[in-house]
C-alpha positions, 0 to 999 in steps of 0.5 A: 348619806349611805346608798341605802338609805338614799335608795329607801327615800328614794322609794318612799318619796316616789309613794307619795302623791304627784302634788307631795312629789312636786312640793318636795321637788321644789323644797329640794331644788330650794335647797340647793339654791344660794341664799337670796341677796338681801337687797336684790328685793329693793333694787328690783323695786327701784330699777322699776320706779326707773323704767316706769318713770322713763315711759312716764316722762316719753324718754323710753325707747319703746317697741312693739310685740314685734319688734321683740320677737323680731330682735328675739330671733335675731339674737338666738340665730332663728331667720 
């Protein structure tokens, strides 16, 4: 695309409204992301089924909000 006309698109879209402005941002940045993987929906679906059915049956190793904040910490280098 020429400069000029990206510069021209460039001035009309900043003319637009803050909420037309974010809803272009995010159909831009949308855009550019790869396609969705077709069976990521599925396999999030049962890796869920998975997890829930560990807790159900106690055999999930579950910690407190702590805990997590704790291991947080420790994994980005914070004391």
């Amino acid at each position: 695309m020429p400069h000029v006309i990206l510069d021209k698109l460039r001035a009309e879209a900043l003319t637009l409204s803050e909420s037309e402005r974010a809803a272009l941002a995010y159909d831009l940045v949308k855009s550019l992301d790869d396609p969705a993987d077709a069976d990521a929906a599925s396999e999030w679906d049962n890796e869920i089924s998975r997890r829930l059915h560990a807790i159900d049956s106690g055999t999930a190793k579950l910690i407190d909000r702590d805990e997590l904040t704790r291991r947080f910490k420790e994994r980005l280098g914070h004391r």
